[in-house]
C-alpha positions as CSV (number, residue, x, y, z in Angstrom):
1,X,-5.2,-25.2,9.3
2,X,-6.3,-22.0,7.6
3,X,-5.3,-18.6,7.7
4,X,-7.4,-14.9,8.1
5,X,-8.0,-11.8,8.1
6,X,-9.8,-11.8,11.4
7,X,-9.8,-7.7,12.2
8,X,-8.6,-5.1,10.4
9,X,-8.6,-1.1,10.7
10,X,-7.7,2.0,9.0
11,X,-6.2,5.7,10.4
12,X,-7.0,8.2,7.3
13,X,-5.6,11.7,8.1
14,X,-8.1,14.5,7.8
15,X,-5.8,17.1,6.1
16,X,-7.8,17.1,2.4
17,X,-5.7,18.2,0.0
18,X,-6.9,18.9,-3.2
19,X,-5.4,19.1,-6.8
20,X,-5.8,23.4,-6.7
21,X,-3.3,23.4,-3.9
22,X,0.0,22.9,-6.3
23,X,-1.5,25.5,-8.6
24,X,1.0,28.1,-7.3
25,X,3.9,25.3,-7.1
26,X,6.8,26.0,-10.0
27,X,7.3,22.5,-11.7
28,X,10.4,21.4,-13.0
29,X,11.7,18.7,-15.4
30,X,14.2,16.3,-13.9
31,X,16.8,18.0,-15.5
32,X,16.5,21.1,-14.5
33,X,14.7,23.0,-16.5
34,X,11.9,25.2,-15.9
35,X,8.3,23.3,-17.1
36,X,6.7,26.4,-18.9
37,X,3.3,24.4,-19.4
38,X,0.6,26.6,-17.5
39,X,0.1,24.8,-14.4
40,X,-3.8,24.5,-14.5
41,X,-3.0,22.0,-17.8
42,X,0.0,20.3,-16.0
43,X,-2.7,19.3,-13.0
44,X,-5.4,18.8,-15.5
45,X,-3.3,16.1,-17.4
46,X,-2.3,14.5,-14.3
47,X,-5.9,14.2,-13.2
48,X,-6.7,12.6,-16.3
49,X,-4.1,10.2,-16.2
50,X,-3.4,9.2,-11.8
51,X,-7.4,9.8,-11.2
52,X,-6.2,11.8,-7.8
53,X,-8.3,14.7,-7.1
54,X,-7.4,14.9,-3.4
55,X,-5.1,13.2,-0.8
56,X,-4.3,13.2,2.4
57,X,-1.8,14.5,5.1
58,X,-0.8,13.9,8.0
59,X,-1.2,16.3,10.7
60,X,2.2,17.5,11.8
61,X,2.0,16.7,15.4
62,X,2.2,13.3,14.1
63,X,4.0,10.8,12.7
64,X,4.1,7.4,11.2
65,X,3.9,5.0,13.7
66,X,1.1,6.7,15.2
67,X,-0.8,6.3,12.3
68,X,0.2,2.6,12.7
69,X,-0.9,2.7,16.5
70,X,-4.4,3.8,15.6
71,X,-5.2,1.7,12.5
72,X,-3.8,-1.2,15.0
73,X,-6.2,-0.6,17.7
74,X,-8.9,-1.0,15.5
75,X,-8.0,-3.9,14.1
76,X,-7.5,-6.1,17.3
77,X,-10.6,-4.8,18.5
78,X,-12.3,-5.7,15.4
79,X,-10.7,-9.0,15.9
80,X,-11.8,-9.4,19.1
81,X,-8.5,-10.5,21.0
82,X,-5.9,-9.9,23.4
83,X,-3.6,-7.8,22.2
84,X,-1.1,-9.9,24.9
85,X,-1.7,-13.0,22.8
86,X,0.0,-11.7,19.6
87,X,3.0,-13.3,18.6
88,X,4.2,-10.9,16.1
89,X,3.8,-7.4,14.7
90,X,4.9,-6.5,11.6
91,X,5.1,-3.0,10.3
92,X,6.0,-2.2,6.3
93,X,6.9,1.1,6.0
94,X,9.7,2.6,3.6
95,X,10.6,5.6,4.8
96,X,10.2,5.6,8.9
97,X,9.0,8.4,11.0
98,X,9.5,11.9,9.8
99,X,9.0,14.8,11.6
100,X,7.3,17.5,9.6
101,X,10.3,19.5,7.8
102,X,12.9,17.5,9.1
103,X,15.6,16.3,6.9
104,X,16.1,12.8,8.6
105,X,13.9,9.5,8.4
106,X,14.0,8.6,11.9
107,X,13.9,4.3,12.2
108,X,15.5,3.3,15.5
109,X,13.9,1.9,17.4
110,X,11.5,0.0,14.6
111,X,8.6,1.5,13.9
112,X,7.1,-2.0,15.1
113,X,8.5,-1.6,18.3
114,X,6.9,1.8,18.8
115,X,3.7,0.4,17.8
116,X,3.9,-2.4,20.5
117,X,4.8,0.5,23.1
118,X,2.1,2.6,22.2
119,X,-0.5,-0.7,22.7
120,X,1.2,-0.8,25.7
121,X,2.4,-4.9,25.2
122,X,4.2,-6.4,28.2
123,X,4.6,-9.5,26.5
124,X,8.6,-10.3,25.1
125,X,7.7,-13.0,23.2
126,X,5.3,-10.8,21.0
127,X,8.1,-10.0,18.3
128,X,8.4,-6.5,16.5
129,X,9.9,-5.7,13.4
130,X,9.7,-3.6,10.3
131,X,10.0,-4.9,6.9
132,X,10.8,-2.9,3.8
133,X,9.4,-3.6,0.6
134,X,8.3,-0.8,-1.4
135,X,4.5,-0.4,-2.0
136,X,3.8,-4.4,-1.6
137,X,5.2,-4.4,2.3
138,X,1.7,-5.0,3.7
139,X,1.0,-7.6,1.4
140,X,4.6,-9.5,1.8
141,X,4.0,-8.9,5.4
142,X,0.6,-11.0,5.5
143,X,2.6,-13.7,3.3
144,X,5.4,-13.9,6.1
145,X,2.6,-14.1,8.7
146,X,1.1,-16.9,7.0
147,X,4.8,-18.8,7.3
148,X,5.1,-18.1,10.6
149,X,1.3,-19.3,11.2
150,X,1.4,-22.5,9.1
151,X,5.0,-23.4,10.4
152,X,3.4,-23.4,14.0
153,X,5.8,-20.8,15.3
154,X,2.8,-18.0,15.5
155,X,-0.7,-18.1,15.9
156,X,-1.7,-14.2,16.1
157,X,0.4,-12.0,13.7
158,X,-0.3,-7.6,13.5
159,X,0.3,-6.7,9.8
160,X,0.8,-2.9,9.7
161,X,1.5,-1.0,6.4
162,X,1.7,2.7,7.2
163,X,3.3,5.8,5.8
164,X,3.8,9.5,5.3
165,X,5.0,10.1,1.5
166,X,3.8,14.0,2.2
167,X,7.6,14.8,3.8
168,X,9.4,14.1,1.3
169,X,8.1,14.8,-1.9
170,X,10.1,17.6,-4.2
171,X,7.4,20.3,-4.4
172,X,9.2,21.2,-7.5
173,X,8.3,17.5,-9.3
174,X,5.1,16.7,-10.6
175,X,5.3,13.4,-9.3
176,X,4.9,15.0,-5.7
177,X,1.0,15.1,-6.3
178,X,0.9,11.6,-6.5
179,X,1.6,10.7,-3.1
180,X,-0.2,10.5,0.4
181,X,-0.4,9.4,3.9
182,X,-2.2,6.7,5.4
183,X,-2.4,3.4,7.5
184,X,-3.7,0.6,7.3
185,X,-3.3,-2.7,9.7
186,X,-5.1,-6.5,9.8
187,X,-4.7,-9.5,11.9
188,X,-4.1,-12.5,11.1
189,X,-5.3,-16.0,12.6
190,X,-5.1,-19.4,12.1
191,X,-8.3,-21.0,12.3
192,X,-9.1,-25.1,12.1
193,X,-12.4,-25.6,11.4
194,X,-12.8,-22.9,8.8
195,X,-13.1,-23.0,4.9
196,X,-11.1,-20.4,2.9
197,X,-8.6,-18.0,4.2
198,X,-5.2,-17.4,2.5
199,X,-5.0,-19.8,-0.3
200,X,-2.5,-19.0,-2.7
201,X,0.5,-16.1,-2.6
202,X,3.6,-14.9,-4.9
203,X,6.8,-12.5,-4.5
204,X,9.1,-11.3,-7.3
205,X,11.9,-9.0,-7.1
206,X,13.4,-7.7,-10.4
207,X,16.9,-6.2,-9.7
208,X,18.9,-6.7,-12.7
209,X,18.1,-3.8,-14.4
210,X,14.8,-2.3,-12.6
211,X,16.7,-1.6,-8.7
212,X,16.7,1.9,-9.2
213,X,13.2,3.3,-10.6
214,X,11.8,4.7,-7.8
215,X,15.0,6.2,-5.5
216,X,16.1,8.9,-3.4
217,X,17.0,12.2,-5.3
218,X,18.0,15.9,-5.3
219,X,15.4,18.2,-6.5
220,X,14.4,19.2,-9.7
221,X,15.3,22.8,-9.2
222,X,18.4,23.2,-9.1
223,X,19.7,26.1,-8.4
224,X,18.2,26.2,-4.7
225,X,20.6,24.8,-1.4
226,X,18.9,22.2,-0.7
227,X,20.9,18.7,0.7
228,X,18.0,17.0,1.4
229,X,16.6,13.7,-0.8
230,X,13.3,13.3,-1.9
231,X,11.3,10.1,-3.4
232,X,11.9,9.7,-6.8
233,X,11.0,7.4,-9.8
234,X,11.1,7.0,-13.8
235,X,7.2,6.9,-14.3
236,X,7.5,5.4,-17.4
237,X,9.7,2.4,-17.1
238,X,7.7,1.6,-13.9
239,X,4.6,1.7,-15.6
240,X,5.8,-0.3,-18.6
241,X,7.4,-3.0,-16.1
242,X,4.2,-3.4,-14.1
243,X,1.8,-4.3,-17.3
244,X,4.4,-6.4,-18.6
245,X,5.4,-8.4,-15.1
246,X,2.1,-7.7,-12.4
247,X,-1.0,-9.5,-14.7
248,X,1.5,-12.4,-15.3
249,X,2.2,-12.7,-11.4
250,X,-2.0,-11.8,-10.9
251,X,-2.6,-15.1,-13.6
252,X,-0.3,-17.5,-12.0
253,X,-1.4,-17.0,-8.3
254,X,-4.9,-17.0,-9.3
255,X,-4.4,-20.2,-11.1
256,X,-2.6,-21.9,-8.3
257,X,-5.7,-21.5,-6.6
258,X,-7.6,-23.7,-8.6
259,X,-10.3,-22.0,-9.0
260,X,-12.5,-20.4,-12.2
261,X,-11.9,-17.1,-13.0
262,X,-15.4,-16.1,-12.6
263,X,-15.6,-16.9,-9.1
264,X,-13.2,-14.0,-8.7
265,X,-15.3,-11.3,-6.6
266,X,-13.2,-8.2,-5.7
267,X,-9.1,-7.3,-6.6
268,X,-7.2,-5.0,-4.4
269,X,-4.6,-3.6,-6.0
270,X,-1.9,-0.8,-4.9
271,X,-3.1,2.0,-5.5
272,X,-0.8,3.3,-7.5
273,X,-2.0,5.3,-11.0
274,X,-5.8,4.6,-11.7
275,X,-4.7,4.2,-15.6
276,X,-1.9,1.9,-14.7
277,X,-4.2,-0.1,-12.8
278,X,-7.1,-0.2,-14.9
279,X,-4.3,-1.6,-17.9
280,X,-2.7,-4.6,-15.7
281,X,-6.7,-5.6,-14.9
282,X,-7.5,-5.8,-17.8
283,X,-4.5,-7.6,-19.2
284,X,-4.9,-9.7,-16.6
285,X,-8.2,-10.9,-18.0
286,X,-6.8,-10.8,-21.6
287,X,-5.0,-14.4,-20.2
288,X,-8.8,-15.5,-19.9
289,X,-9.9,-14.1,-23.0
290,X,-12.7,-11.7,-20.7
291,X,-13.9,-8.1,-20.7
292,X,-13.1,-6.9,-17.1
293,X,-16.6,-7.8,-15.3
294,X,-17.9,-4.6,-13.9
295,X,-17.2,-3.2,-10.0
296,X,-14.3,-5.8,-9.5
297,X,-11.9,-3.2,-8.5
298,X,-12.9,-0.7,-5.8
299,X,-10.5,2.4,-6.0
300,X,-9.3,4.7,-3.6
301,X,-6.3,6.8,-5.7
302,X,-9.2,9.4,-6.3
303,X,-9.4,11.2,-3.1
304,X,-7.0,9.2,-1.1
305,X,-4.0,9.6,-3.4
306,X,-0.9,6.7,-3.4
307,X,-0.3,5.9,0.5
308,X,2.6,2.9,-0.5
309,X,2.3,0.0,1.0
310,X,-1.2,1.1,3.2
311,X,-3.4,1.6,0.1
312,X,-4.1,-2.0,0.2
313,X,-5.2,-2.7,3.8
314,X,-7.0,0.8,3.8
315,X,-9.1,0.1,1.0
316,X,-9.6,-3.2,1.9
317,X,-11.3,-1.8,5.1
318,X,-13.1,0.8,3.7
319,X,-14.8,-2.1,1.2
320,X,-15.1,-4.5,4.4
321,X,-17.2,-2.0,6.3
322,X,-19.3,-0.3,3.6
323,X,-17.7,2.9,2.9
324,X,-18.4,2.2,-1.3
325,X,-21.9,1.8,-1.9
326,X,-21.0,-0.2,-5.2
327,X,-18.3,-2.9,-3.6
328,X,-19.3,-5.5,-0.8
329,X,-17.4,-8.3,0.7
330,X,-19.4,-11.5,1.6
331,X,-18.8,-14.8,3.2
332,X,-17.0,-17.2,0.3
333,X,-15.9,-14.1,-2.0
334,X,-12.8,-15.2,-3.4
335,X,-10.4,-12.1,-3.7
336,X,-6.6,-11.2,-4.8
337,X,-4.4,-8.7,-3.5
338,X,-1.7,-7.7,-5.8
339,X,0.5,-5.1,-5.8
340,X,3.7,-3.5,-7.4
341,X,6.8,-1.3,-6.2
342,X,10.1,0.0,-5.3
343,X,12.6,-2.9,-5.3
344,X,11.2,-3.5,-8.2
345,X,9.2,-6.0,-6.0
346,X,5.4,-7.7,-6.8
347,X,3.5,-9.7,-5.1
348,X,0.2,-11.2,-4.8
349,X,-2.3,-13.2,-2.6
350,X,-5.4,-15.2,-3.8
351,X,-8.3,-15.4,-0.8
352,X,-11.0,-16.6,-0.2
353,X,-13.3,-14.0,2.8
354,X,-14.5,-16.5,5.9
């Protein structure tokens, strides 16, 4: 038995938001204190060093499990099955639905089970739930549809990863142009007479000393009422933990896999910080003593910004359908999906395109 990615599809909102927006915004240092740095070098620098130019958010009639809803219905229609016939859906999310300039995540019921009520599911034995992983819930989620396929408890699974980082950033941090909104969803199918699929996967979570990088915080200025918590993080131990820990993961899933390096085609990786990713590639080729071959990692960061945990599954069907002139996806490509985030969690997934 072998396991797919038999449909997948995307919702990518069309709010473009572009670096020049935060150029009135009055940055602050985590302590306190008032960044004096003119603002037009503070987005400069943080162009150079992200690669975000624009993002996206979400309209604010909406939320995040309609995001989920549409990127869904274009997966099982690019599938081509009945929606009745899935077993599972699985949504990763970190953050639930949040209405614009509300205070409160709002994640009951579960996001999964909105989804199924938007799709309009009868069936009960199509199970819903939400999983929370940091930025690798989509690809944890196609691991734990895997188990369920292989185990013969599922043979349709919904992966989901959706969210909307743009309500609740601090306006006041500079980390706040970093994130974005997006879905992304895939279905997954065993099938018996097929070669490739999912062939290798890994998960790591790092808690001893790495629980709290990315957490909920006050904001950076201080002297305003504010009791709400936004999304923060220590940039530089999380950058510092993912080149030492992600290429090592990357190396020994790959490897598992038993097959030569240079059969490698595409990697999808979170799209996180386009110099962070560009350094755990390329020290993920240092293990085979390569240069990093040329187009093997399609990036989004640039005018899509960091979505979490749908960067993957929307860039992965923006390549699938021809959206980057320079990346293509072709019978027998061998892939990996890898990916790093709040938790501290990593995981990875070598596979190989049907």
């Amino acid at each position: 038995m072998k396991v797919f990615i038999t449909g997948s599809g995307s919702y990518i909102p069309t709010e473009v938001t572009k670096n020049k927006t935060f150029e009135e915004n009055r940055f602050y240092n985590p302590d306190g204190t008032f960044i004096e740095t003119d603002n037009h070098l503070v987005i400069d620098k943080f162009k150079d060093i992200t690669g975000i130019e624009e993002r996206r958010y979400l309209d604010g009639k909406l939320v995040t499990s309609d995001m989920a809803f549409y990127a869904a219905e274009k997966a099982i229609a690019d599938a081509g099955i009945d929606q009745e016939e899935l077993d599972y859906i699985i949504v990763a999310h970190n953050y639930g639905d949040v209405e614009i300039d509300s205070a409160q995540s709002d994640t009951v019921p579960s996001l999964a089970s909105r989804v199924k009520h938007l799709l309009g599911i009868k069936n009960p034995k199509c199970v819903a739930y939400d999983i929370l992983f940091g930025c690798p819930g989509w690809v944890q989620g196609v691991i734990q549809a895997n188990a369920f396929i292989r185990a013969g408890i599922a043979k349709k699974c919904l992966v989901i990863g959706t969210e909307t980082l743009s309500r609740l950033v601090d306006k006041h941090d500079r980390d706040s142009m970093i994130y974005s909104d997006g879905a992304g969803a895939t279905v997954i199918e065993s099938k018996e007479d097929a070669e490739g699929g999912i062939l290798t996967h890994a998960s790591a979570t790092y808690a001893s000393e790495e629980a709290h990088f990315i957490y909920f915080g006050t904001s950076n200025k201080r002297a305003q009422k504010d009791n709400r918590r936004y999304i923060k993080m220590y940039g530089r131990k999380i950058y510092e933990f993912a080149l030492t820990y992600v290429p090592k993961a990357m190396q020994e899933c790959f490897d598992e896999s038993g097959h030569d390096i240079k059969d490698l085609k595409k990697i999808f990786i979170h799209q996180a910080n386009e110099k962070m990713d560009e350094a755990i590639v390329k020290r993920f080729y240092r293990h085979y003593k390569m240069q990093v071959p040329e187009h093997i990692m399609p990036m989004s960061i640039g005018e899509l910004g960091n979505s979490s945990v749908a960067t993957i599954p929307t860039l992965y069907d923006l390549v699938k359908n021809g959206y980057y002139k320079e990346h293509e996806l072709n019978s027998g490509d061998i892939i990996l999906f890898a990916s790093v985030g709040a938790g501290m969690n990593i995981n990875a997934i070598v596979y190989q395109m049907p």
